[in-house]
N, C-alpha and C positions, 0 to 999 in steps of 0.2 A: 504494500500500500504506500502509495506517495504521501509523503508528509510536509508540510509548509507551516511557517512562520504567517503567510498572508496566503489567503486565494481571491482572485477577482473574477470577477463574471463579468464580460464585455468588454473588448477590444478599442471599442473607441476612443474620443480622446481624455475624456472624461477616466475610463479605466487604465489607458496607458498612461496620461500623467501620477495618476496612484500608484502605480506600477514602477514608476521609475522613481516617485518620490523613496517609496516603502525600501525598493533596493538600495538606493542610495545612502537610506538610512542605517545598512547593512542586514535587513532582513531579508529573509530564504522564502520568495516573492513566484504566484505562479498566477498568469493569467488563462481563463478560457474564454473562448468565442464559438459562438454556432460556426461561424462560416470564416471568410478572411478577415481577421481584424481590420477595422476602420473603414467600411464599405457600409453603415448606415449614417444614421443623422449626421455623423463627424466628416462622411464624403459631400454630402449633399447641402452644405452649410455656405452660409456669402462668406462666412468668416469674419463678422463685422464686431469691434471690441468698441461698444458704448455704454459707459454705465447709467443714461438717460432713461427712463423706466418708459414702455412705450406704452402702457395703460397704465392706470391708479391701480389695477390688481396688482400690478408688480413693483408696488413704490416699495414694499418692504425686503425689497431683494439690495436695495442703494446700498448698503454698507458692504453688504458680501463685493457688490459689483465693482465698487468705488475700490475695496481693497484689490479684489483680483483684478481691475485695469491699473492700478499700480503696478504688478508683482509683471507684467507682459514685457518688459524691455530686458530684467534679467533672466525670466526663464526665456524668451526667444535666444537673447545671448548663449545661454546655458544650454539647450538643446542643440544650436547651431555648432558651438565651438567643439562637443563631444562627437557629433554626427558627420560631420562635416555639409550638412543638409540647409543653404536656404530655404527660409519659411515663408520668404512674400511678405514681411512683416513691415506695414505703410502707415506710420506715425503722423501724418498728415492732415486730420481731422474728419468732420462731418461737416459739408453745409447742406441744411435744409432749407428747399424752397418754396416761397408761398404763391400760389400763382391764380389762385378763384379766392370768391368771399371777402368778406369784411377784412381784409387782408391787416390793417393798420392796428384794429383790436386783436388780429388773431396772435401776431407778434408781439403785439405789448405782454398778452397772460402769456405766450409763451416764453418767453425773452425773462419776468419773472417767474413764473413754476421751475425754470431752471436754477434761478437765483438763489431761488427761497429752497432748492434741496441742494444747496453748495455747490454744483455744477457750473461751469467757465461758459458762457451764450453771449454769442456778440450780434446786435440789428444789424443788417446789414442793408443798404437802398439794393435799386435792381442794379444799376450802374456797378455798384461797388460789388455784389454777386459774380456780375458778369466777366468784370476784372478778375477775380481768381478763379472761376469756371468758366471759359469764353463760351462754352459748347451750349450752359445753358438756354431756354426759350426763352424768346425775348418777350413772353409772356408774364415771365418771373414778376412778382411786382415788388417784391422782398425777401430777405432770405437771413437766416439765423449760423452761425458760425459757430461750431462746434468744436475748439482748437485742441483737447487733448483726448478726443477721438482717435482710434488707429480700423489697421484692419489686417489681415492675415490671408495667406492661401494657409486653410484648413487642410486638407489634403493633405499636401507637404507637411502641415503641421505637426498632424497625428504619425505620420510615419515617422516624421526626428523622433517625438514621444516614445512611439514603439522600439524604433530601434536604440534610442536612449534607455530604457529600460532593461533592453537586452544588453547592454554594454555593461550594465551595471550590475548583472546576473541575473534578473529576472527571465523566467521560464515562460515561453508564449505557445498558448495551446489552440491551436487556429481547426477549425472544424469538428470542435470538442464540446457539445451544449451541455452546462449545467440542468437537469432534470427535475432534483427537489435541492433544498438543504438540508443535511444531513444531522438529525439531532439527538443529543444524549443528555439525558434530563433536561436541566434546565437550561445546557448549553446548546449551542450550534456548534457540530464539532467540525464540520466544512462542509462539501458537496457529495451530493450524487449523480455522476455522471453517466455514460449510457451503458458502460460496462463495470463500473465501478466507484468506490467512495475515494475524495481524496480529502485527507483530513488536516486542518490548521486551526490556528491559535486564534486567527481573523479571517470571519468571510466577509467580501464587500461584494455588493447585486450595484454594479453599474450596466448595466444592460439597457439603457435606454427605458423605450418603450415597451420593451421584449419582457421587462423585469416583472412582470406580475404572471407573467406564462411561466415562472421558476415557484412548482410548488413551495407551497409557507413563507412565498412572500407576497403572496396576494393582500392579503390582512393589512401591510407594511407598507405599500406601494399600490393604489389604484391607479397605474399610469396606464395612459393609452396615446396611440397613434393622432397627431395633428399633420396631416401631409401638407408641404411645400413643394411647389412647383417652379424651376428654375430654370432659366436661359442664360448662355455664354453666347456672347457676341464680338464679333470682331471687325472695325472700319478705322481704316487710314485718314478718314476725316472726322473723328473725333479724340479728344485727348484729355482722359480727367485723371487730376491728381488725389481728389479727394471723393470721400464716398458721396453722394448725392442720393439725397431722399427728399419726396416728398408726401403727399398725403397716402398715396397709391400706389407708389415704389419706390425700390431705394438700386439704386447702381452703384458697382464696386470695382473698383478697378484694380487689376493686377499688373505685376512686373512683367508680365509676357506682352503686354497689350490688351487683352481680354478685357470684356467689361461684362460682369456679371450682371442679371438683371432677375429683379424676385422680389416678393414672393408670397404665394397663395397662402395661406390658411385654412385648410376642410378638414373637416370631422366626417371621413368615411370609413374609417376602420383600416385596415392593412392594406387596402389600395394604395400602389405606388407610379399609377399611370398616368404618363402625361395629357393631355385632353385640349381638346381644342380649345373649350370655354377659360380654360386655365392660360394658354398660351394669347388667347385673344387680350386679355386682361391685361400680361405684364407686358405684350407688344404695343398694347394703347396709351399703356401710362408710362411706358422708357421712350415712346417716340412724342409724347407730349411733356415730357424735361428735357429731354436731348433732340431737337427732332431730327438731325445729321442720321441718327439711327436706323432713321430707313429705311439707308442703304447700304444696312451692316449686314456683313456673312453672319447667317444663324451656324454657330459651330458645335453647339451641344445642347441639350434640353434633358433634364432630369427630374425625378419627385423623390423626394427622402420625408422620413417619418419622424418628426420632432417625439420626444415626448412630451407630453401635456398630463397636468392633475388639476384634481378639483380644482382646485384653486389657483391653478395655473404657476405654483412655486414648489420650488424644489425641494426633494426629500434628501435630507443632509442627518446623517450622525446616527445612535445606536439606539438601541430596542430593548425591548425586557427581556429579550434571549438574551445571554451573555454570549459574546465574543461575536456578533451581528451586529454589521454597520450598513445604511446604506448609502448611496452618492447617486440619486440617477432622477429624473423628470423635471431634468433642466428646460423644457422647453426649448424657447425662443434663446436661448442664455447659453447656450454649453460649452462655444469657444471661450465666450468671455468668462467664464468663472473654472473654468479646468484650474490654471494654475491655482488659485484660492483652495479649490473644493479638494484640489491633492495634497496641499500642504495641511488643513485643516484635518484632515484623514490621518494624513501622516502624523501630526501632534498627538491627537486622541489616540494611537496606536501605542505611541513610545512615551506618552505622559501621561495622557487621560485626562488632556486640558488642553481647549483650542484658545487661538489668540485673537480670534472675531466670533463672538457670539452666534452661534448655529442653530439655537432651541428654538424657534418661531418656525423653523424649517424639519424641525422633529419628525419622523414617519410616526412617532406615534398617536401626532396628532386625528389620526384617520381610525384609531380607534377610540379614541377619545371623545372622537366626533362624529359619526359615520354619515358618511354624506353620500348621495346617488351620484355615480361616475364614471355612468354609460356615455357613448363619447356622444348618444342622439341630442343628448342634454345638454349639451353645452353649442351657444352657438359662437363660431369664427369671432376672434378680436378682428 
């Protein structure tokens, strides 16, 4: 029987930055995955690192956000200089543009809602928008400036992750699905896998959405499937430096040239097809910010499966089973709080004390509380 100091469930980035934190830490660290690690939510992600809440559900995630978009320069560093892996990591900002409605009011409450939760928002006229994003629509009537904004190719990201992990001695079990957690009295004494138990000191269910399909931790984790739908785009006559969003999309741009455009929202369960009504959507609203767009090569179109919970915030920290933690229904949030939610993990592992307050993100508040969190009931943010 394989024995471990840590086991994780889920390959993403979310479990590979746990993975390489824990080994780091010097503990005897094993990941599994159903399939090839990093080929769900953590491929299909813009990669966008803002700790701006994009609904009032998710104002009480600020602190985690606010610390994990700190922590993004030395862990890109840190996985970079071990890997030798560029991540795409673009320090650059966010402008947001306003371009329908009461545009004057809408700026002013937003310019202070940023204020007033300590976040950097600068007004900007259309003129002065346009100066740092020429590409914008000369539609723009205003636009807000988001300076310590970044962004990331995800992708590249989760793979330095993974392979930082393995550099570090952690075990990567790719095509290995956790089945139940394996328990002895009152402990979790690790997994059950398809032909077998592997047994550790800590199990973590990062598994996304997949997390509530791992018997005994359904009770833990009511997560389920929110799909996003996304396009990569490529034209020699547009050029942005910074993420651009507006009411109906947000555009990202990469070090290749790429300009990412996304992203839907549906509550259809495990469907991950891209659809025309979905494509029609983000084509209306990136050619009405950019309208250069056009006449850009469509070069990829993808759907990936966020996780979403009741409450649309994540399940962070340990349970009344001893030795069960979990880290997973980050939603809309995953790039941007990996580095936070692995070191927080990592703390409560090797002290049994985190250094940003995790309890509000409890799993055990779903039993505490039990709430209906079939995905028909919840409608799209």
């Amino acid at each position: 029987m394989k024995r471990y100091d840590a086991v994780i469930v889920g390959g993403g980035l979310i479990g590979a930055s746990i993975a390489f934190e824990l080994a780091q830490a010097g503990l005897h660290v094993a990941l599994f995955d159903a399939q090839q690690p990093g080929r769900e939510a953590s491929w299909a992600s813009a990669g966008i690192i803002s700790a701006a809440p994009e609904t009032p559900s998710t104002i009480p995630l600020l602190p985690l956000s606010r610390a994990s978009a700190a922590l993004y320069p030395a862990f890109v560093k840190t996985l970079q200089e071990l890997t030798g892996r560029e991540v795409g990591y673009r320090p650059y900002g966010t402008l947001e543009a306003l371009l329908t409605g009461d545009v004057r009011e809408e700026l002013s409450t937003l310019i202070a809602v940023h204020h007033g939760l300590g976040l950097k928002a600068e007004a900007l006229s259309a003129a002065e928008a346009r100066k740092l994003e020429p590409s914008l629509s000369e539609h723009t009537e205003a636009a807000i400036l988001r300076p310590d904004e970044a962004s990331v190719d995800n992708r590249a990201l989760t793979q330095a992750a993974l392979d930082a992990a393995k550099h570090q001695g952690a075990e990567i079990y790719a095509g290995n699905a956790a089945k139940a957690l394996w328990h002895g009295g009152s402990r979790c004494k690790g997994l059950t896998l398809a032909n077998e138990n592997v047994e550790a000191q800590w199990t973590i269910i990062a598994a996304g959405c997949f997390s509530a399909a791992i018997a005994g931790c359904e009770r833990y984790a009511p997560v389920f499937p929110a799909k996003g739908q996304m396009v990569s785009l490529r034209t020699d006559a547009v050029s942005i430096k910074r993420t651009l969003w507006s009411e109906n999309i947000y555009l990202v741009p990469r070090n290749d040239g790429r300009i990412l455009a996304g992203s839907t929202t549906e509550h259809v369960g495990f469907d991950r097809h891209v659809t025309p009504g979905g494509l029609k959507k983000i084509f209306a609203a990136a050619i009405e910010l950019v309208p250069a767009l056009e006449s850009a090569h469509v070069e990829e179109t993808w759907a990936g499966l966020r996780p979403d919970s009741p409450d649309h915030l994540p399940l962070l920290g340990s349970t009344d089973v001893a030795g069960l933690l979990f880290a997973t229904g980050h939603f809309r949030s995953g790039v941007l709080l990996a580095p936070l939610t692995a070191k927080l993990v990592r703390e409560w592992v090797t002290t049994h004390t985190v250094s940003v307050d995790w309890e509000r993100f409890s799993p055990m508040r779903f039993l505490e509380a039990p709430k209906a969190h079939s995905a028909s009931s919840h409608e799209p943010d």
